[in-house]
N, C-alpha and C positions, 0 to 999 in steps of 0.2 A: 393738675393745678392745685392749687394751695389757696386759705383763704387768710387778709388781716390777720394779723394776733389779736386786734382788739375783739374780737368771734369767741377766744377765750381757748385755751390749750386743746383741754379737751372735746369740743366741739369740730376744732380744727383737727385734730390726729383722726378722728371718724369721720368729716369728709375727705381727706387725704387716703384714707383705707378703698374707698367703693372704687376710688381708681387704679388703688395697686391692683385689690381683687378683681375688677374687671379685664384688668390687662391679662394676667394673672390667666384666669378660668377662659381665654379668647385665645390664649397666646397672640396677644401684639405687643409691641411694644407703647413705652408709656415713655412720657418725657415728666419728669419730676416738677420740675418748674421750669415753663417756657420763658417767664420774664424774668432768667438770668441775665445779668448783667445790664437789665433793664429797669426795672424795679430798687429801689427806692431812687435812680439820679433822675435828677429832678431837669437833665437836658433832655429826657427821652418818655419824661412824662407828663400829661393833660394837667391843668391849674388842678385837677381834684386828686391829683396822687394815688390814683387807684387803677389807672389807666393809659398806656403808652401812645403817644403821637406818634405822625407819621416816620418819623426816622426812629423811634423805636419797635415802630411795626416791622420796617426791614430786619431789625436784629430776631425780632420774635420769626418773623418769617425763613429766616434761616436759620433758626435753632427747629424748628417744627420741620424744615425740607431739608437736612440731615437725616433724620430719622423716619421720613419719610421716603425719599429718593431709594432704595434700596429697596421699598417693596412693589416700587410701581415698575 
């Protein structure tokens, strides 16, 4: 997961880090940013923009059970 840019570059590139290296030191896999193609359109997200409604929860939810499905 990724956080706003308003959080400030480098703020955001070190929390973006603890998930590489988690992934990383576990060996699992990581999904970069789940609210691809979700995030920033505004047909797939809550009045606050921070947050996907229900028809973008399906797209999150198949970008997460891609990446999933293969290890269960």
């Amino acid at each position: 997961m990724t956080l706003p840019p308003n959080y400030g570059d480098a703020y955001v590139r070190e929390f973006e880090k603890v998930f590489v290296d988690l992934a990383r030191k576990h060996k699992t896999p990581r999904i970069p940013f789940f609210l691809e193609g979700v995030a920033p359109n505004p047909v797939y997200m809550l009045a606050d923009g921070l947050h996907p409604n229900a028809a973008g929860y399906r797209i999150v939810a198949g970008h997460v059970f891609r990446i999933v499905e293969p290890l269960l």
